[in-house]
C-alpha positions in Angstrom: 89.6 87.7 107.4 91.4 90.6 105.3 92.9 89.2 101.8 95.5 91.2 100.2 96.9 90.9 96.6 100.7 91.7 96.5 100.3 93.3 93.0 97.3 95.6 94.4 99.8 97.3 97.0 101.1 100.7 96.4 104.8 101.2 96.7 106.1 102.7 99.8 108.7 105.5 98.8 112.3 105.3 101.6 115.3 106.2 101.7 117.1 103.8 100.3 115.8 104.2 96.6 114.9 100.6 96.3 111.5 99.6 96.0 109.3 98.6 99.2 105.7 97.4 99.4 104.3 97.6 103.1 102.5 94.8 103.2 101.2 94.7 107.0 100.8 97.6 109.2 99.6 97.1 112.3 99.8 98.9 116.0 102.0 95.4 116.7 104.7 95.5 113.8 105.6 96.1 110.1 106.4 93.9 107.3 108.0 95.2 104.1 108.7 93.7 101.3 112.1 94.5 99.2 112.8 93.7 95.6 116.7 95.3 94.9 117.8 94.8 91.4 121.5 94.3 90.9 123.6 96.6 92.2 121.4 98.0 94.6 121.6 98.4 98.7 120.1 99.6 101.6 122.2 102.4 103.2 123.3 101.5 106.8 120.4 101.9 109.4 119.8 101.6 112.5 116.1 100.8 114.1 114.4 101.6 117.4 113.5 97.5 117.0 114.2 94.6 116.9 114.1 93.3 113.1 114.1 89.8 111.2 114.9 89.6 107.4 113.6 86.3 105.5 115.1 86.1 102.0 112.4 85.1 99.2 114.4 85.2 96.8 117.8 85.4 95.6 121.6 85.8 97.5 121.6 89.2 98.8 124.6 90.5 101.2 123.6 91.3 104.9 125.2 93.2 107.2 124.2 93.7 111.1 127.1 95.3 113.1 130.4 94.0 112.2 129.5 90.7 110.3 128.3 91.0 106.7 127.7 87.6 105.5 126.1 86.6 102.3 122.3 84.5 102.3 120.4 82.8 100.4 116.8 82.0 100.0 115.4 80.7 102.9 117.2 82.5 105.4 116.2 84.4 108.3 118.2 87.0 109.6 118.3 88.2 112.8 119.6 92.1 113.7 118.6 93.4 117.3 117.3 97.1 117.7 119.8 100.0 117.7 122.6 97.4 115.6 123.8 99.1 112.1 122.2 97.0 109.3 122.2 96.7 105.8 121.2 94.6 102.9 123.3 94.6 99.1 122.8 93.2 95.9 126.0 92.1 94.4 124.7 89.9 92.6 123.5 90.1 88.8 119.8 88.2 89.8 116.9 90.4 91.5 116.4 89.5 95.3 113.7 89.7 97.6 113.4 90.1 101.4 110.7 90.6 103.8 111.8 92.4 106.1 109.9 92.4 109.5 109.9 95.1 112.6 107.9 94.0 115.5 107.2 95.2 117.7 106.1 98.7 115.7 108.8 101.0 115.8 107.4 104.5 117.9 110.7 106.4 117.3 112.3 106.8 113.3 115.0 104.9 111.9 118.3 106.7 111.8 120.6 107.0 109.0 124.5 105.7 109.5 
């Protein structure tokens, strides 16, 4: 058994400017963790993967292709590999997502 301490992480630096904690890493997949404060958003992405977003907290805005739909806590979002994605703030609370890529992407995300 492995036993990991969210605060312990080190922050993953991206993209997007937003902070991300990898908190699993594995030959089989990736999870990430996202906390975006108000305002900010993902920029539109698409992955070589499959990827499911479960919202922790708050009401963030999700895109995947042509539907952007706001969610709340609770949540799971499903975008399938190669599908523009996104995630926005609009709100004046913090949110958090996990955001989860299985299986492990072998090629790099690409920016829209």
């Amino acid at each position: 058994m492995e036993i990991k301490n969210y605060s312990d992480l080190q922050k993953s630096d991206n993209p997007h400017g937003v902070q991300a904690t990898k908190i699993h890493d594995s030959k089989n997949g990736v999870v990430m963790h996202l906390l975006l404060k108000s305002g900010e958003s993902l920029k539109p992405h698409k992955t070589p993967v499959d990827v499911s977003f479960y919202v922790l907290e708050g009401t963030p805005t999700i895109m995947v292709g042509d539907e952007k739909v706001q969610v709340k806590k609770d949540d799971i979002i499903e975008s399938p590999k190669d599908i523009v994605h996104c995630i926005y703030n609009e709100s004046s609370n913090d949110i958090r997502v996990l955001v989860m890529k299985l299986p492990r992407p072998t090629a790099k995300t690409s920016m829209v």
